[in-house]
C-alpha positions in Angstrom: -12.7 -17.6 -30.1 -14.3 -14.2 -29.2 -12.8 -12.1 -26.1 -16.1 -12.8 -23.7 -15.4 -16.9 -24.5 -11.5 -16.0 -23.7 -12.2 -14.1 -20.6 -15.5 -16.0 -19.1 -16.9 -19.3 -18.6 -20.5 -19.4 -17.1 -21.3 -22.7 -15.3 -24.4 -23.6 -13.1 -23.7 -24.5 -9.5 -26.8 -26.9 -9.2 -26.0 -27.4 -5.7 -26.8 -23.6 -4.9 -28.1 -22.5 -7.8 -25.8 -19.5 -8.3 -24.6 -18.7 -11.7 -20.6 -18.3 -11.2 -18.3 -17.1 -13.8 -15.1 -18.9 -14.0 -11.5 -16.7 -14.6 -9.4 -18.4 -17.3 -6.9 -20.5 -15.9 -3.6 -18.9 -14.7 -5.8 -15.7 -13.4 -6.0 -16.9 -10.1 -5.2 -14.2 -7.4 -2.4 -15.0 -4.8 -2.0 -18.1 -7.1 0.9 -19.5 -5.0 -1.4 -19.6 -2.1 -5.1 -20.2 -4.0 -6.0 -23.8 -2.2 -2.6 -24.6 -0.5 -4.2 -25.1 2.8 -5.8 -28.0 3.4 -9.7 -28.1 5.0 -10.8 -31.3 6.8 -14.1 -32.9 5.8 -17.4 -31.3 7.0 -18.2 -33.7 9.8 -15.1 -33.7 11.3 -14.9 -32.3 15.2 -15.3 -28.4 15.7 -11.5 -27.4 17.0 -10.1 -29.7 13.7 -12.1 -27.7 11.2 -11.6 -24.0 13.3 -7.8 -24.4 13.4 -8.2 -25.1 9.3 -9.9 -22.1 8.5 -8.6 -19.9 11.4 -5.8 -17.4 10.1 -7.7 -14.8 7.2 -9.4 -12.7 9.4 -6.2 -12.4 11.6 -4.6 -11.1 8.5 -7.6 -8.4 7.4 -7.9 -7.2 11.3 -4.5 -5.6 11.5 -6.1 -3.1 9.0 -8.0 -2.0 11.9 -5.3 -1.1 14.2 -2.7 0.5 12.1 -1.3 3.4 12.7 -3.6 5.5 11.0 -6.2 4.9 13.5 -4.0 5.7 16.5 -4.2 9.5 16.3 -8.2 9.3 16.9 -8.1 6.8 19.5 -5.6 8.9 21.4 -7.3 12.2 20.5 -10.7 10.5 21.5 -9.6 9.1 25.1 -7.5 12.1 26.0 -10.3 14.9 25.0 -13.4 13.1 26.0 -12.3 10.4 28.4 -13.8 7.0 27.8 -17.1 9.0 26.0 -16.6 7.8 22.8 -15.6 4.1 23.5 -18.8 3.1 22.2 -18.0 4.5 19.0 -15.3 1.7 18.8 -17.2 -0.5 19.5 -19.8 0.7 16.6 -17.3 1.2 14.3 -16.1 -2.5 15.1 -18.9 -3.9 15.0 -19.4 -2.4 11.4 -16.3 -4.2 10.3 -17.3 -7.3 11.3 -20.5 -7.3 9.3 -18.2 -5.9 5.9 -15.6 -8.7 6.6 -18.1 -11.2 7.0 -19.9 -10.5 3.8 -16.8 -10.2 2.1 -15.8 -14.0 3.0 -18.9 -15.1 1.9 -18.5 -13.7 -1.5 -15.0 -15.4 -1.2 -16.4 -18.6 -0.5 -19.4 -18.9 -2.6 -18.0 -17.4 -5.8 -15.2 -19.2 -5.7 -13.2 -15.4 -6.6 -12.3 -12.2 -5.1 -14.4 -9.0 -5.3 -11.5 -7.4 -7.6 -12.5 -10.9 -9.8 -16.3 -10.4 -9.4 -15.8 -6.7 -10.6 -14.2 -7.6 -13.8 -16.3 -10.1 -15.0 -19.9 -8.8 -13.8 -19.5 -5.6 -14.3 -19.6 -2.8 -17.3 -16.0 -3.4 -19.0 -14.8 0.3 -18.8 -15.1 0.1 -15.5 -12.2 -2.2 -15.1 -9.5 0.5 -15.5 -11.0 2.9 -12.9 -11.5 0.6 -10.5 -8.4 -0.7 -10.1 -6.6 2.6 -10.1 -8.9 3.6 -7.5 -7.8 0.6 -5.5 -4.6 1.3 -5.7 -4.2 4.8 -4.8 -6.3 3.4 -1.5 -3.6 0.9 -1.1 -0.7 3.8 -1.7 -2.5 5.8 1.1 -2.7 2.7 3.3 0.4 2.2 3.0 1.8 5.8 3.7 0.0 5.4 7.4 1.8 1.9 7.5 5.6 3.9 6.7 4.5 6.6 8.7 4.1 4.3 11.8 7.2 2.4 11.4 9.1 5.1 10.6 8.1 7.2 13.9 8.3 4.0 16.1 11.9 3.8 14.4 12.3 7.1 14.8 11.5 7.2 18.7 13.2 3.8 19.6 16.9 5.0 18.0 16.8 8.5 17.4 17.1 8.1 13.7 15.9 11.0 11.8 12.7 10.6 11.1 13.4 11.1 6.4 16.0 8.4 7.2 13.4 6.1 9.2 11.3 6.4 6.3 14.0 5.3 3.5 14.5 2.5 6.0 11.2 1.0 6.0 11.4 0.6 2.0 13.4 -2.3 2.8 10.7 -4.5 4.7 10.0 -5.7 0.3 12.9 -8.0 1.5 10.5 -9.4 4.6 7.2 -10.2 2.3 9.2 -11.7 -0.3 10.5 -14.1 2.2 7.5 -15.0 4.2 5.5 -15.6 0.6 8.3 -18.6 -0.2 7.4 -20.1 3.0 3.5 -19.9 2.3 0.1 -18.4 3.4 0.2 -19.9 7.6 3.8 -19.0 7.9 2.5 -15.6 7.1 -0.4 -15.6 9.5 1.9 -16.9 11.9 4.2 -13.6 12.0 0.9 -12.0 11.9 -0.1 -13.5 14.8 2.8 -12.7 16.6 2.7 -9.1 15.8 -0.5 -8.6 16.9 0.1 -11.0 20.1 2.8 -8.0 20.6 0.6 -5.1 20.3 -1.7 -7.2 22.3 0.7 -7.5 25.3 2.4 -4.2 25.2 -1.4 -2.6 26.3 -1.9 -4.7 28.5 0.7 -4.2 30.6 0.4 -0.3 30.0 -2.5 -0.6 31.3 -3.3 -3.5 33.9 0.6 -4.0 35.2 2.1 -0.3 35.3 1.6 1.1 39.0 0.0 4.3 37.6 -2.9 3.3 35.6 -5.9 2.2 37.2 -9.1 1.2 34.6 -12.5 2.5 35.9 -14.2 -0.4 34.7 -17.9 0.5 35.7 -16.6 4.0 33.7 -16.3 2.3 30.8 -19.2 -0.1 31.0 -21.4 2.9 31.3 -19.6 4.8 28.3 -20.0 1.5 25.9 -23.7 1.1 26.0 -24.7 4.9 26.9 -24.1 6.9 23.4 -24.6 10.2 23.6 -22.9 13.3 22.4 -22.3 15.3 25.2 -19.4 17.6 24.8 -18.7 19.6 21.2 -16.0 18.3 18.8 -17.5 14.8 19.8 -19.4 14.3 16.4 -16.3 15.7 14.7 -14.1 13.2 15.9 -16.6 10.3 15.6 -16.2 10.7 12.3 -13.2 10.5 12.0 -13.7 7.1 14.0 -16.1 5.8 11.9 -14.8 7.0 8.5 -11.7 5.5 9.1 -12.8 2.2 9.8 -13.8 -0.2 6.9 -10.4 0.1 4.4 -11.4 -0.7 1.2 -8.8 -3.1 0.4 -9.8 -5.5 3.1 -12.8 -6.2 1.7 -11.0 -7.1 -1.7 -8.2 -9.0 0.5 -10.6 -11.0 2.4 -12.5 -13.1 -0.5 -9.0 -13.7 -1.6 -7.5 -14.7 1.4 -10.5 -17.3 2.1 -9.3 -19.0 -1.2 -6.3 -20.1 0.6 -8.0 -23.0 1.7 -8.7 -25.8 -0.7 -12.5 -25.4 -0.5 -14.9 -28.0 -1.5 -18.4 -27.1 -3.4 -21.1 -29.3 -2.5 -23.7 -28.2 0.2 -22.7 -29.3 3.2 -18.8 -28.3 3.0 -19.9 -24.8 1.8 -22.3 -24.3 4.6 -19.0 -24.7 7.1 -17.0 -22.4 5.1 -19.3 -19.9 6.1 -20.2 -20.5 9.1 -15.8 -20.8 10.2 -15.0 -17.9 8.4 -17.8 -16.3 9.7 -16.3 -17.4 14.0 -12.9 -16.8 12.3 -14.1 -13.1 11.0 -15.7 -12.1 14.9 -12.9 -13.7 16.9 -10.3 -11.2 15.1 -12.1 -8.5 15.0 -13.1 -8.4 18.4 -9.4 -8.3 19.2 -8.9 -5.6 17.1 -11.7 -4.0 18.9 -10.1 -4.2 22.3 -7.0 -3.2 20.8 -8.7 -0.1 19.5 -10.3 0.5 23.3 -7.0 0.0 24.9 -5.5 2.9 22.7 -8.1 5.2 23.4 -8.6 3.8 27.5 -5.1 4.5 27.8 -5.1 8.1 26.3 -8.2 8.8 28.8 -6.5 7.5 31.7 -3.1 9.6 31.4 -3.7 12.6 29.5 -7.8 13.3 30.5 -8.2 16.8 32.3 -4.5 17.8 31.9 -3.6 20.1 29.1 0.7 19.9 29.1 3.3 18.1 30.5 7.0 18.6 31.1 9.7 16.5 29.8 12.8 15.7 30.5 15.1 18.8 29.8 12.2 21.5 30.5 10.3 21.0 27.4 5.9 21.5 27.6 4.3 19.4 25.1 0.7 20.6 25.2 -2.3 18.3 24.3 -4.3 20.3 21.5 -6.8 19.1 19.0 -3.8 19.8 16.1 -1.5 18.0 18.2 0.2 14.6 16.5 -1.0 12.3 19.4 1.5 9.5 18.4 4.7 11.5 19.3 3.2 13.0 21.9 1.7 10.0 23.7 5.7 8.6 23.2 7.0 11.8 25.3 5.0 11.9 28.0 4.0 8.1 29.1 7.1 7.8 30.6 7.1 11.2 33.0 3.1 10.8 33.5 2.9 6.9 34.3 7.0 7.2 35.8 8.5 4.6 34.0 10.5 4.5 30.7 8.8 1.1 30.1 5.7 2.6 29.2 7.2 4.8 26.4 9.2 2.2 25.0 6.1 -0.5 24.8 4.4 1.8 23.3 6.4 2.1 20.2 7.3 -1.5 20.4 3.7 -2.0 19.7 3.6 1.3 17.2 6.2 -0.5 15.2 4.9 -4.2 15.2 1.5 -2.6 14.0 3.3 -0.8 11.1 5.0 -4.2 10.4 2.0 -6.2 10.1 -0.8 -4.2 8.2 2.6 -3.6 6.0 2.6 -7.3 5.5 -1.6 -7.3 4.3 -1.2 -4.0 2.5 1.1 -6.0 -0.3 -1.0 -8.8 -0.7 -3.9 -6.9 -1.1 -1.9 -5.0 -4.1 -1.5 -8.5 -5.3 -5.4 -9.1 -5.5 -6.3 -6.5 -6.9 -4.5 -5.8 -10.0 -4.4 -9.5 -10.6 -8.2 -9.3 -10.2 -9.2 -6.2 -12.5 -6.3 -6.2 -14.8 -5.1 -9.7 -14.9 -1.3 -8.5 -14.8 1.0 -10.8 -12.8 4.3 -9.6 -11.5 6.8 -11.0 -9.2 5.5 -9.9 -5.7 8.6 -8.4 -4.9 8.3 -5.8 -7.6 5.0 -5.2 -6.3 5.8 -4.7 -3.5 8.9 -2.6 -3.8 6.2 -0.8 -6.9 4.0 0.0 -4.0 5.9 1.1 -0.8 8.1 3.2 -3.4 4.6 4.8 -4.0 4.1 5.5 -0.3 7.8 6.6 0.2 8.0 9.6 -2.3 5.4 11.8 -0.7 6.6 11.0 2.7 10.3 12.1 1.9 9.4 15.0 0.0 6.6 16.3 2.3 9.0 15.3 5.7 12.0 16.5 3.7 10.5 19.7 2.8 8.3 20.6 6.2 9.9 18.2 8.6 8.7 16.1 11.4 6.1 17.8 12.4 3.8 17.1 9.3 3.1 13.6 10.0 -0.3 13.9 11.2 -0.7 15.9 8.0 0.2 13.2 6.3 -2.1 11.0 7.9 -5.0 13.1 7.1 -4.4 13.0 3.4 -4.1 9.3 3.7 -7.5 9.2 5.5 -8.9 11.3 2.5 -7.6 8.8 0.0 -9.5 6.0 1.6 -12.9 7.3 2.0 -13.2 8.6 -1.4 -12.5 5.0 -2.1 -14.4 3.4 -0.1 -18.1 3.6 -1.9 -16.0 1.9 -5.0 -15.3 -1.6 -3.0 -18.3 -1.5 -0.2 -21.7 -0.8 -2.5 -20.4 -3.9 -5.5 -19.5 -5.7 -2.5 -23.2 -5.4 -1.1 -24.6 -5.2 -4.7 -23.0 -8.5 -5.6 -23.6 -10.6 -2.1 -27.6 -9.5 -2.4 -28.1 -10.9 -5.6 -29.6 -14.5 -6.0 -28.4 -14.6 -10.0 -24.4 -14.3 -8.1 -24.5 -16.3 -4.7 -28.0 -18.7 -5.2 -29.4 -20.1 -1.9 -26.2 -18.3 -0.1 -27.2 -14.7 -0.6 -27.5 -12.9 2.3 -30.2 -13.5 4.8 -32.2 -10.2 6.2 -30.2 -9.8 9.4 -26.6 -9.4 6.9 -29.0 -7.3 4.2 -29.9 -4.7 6.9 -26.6 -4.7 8.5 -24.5 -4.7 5.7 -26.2 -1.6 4.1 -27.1 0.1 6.9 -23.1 0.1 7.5 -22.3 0.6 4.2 -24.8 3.8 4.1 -24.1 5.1 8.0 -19.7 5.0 7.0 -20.3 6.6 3.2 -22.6 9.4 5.2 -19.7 10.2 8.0 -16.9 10.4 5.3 -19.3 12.6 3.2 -20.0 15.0 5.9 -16.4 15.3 6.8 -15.0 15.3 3.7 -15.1 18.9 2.9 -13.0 20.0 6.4 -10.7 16.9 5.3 -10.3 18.0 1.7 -9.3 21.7 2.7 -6.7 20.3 5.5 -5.4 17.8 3.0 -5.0 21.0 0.1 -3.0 22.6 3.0 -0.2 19.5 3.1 -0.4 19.6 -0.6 0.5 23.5 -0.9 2.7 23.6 2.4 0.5 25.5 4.8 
């Protein structure tokens, strides 16, 4: 039998009339997990089939408000107020259009996009793509260190190279939540981003000194303007850090965890649940996001130090690292130690959960483009060890102060990525030959390029500034 009969198996779906291609058995990604929640039938009430497929988009939304998009949201609300909220919302409302293409292609292939690449596309194109991946998964998961560690490192006053060795050991965390299956892990999920959730809002609506202009932010949300310099700069950075390539990958896998039926009717309510499922948690992420930067505008807007306790000024620059700096001066700005302490409470459980997705996105795909299978705690430890070593040499070597260096390289990492998993992802889910009747409509054509085109654009324009500060944590200066 030839390699193409070994590696592909083309059937017709007649009910849709899109040609799939079938991975030889024992290639399925997240195999543990592939079907092992069950879906009710199609006419069954709306709450009984939501709480089935609820729980994927939960998992690929705490990409969107891990620590490496806390510096801009703080940098955003302290420098400009509540002027770029709408650029949250934008880049939010980006993600939801990527996510929710990429859980159709989940549904109506019947594979991930990491799948779809392997067997649709040029063969030579396997290698490359998956080493792309993974160095976007490496940098990922050098934010996700990064904001455990300093949460760590604020909470207990551990060193912040020893915080960093320390969070090698959440491998032990994943490894046990896989044994118990795919909803006790969106449950923990859940519960870290309920967390995060809470923490803000009592930052912001409970805590005496804080005060919400509401009509403010109303006005900043649907008036988008540009009005101060160092705005388009920093809305970039927004906006280039928003889509993570290896959420789109995750996603169509992460759909697969329900046991899916194909005929017409049950596919139609796939999409349309994970398509609820897909807004719902990425509107939360959304406020999240707003409450970051509506925070940073209320407390540090117009002020340009503060003075700790002991006599220390911390001044708010454009270079400054925002997340150690919001930690110092909550607590003497709002007058509570509370508000310091929830905010690395909520640093750490958003380190802890896009930690958790980061792995099983690994999982996906070199099990999609290579077709390797290892034990996922070898992966895991394979990966994080990966994020670790740069952290401990550059920390170890420069100190604490190169964290938001760090950060930057990471954000580098991902946009040069990004093109890689976005444009086959929109390639693939426009094409009546891959999805039949369920390619996408014009309303998901036009968004999903448009977003595709308007996020490749900002991380091209500013890549070169990003390249040159990321050569400067490379050489040390």
């Amino acid at each position: 039998m030839s390699q193409q009969q070994t590696d592909l198996k083309k059937t017709e779906n007649k009910s849709s009339g899109a040609e799939t291609v079938t991975s030889p058995p024992g290639h399925l990604s997240l195999e543990g997990m592939h079907g092992s929640v069950e879906v009710p039938h199609h006419r069954s009430g709306f709450w009984q089939q939501w709480r089935a497929f609820v729980g994927p988009a939960l998992l690929v939304s705490v990409g969107y408000m891990d620590p490496g998009n806390w510096g801009t949201d703080l940098q955003g609300g302290a420098q400009f107020k509540y002027g770029l909220l709408w650029v949250v919302g934008l880049a939010s409302l980006m993600a939801i259009f990527m996510q929710v293409i990429s859980a159709r292609l989940g549904v109506v292939t019947g594979k991930d996009l990491a799948q779809c690449c392997r067997d649709w596309y040029p063969r030579w194109t396997r290698v490359p793509n998956w080493l792309f991946s993974e160095m976007a998964i490496g940098a990922c998961d050098l934010a996700e260190v990064l904001g455990s560690a300093v949460a760590l490192n604020l909470l207990f006053h551990i060193p912040l190279l020893w915080t960093v060795i320390i969070t090698g050991s959440d491998v032990l965390l994943l490894l046990a939540l896989q044994r118990f299956g795919m909803r006790t892990i969106e449950a923990v999920v859940l519960l870290l981003v309920i967390t995060i959730a809470v923490c803000y809002f009592i930052e912001i609506f409970i805590l005496p000194e804080t005060h919400p202009g509401f009509l403010e932010m109303g006005g900043a949300l649907i008036s988008p303007s540009f009005r101060q310099t160092g705005m388009i700069y920093l809305t970039i950075g927004i906006i280039g850090a928003t889509v993570m390539p290896h959420n789109l990958y995750l996603h169509s896998a992460l759909v697969q965890s329900r046991k899916l039926q194909k005929d017409e009717e049950s596919m139609k309510q796939a999409i349309r649940f994970n398509t609820i499922d897909s807004v719902a948690a990425l509107t939360i992420a959304f406020f999240v996001n707003a409450a970051i930067l509506v925070l940073a505008a209320m407390v540090f807007f117009g002020k340009e130090s503060v003075t700790v306790a002991g006599g220390a000024v911390v001044t708010f620059g454009g270079n400054a690292d925002w997340i150690r700096v919001a930690y110092l001066t909550l607590a003497p700005l709002l007058g509570t130690a509370a508000a310091s302490t929830l905010f690395a409470v909520a640093l750490l459980a958003s380190g802890q959960s896009s930690t958790i997705t980061g792995t099983l996105a690994g999982q996906v795909v070199m099990e999609g483009f290579m077709h390797w299978r290892i034990k996922p705690w070898v992966r895991r430890l394979i990966t994080r060890t990966l994020a670790i070593l740069p952290a401990i040499f550059i920390i170890g070597l420069r100190g604490d102060g190169s964290v938001n260096d760090l950060l930057t390289l990471s954000q580098v990492v991902l946009a040069l990525q990004l093109p890689f998993a976005m444009f086959p992802l929109l390639q693939l889910t426009s094409s009546r030959k891959r999805m039949g009747k369920w390619k996408l409509g014009w309303f998901l054509m036009i968004a999903g390029w448009g977003s595709a085109l308007l996020i490749t654009a900002m991380d091209v324009y500013g890549l070169p500034e990003s390249l040159v500060a990321a050569w400067h944590v490379i050489i040390g200066k």
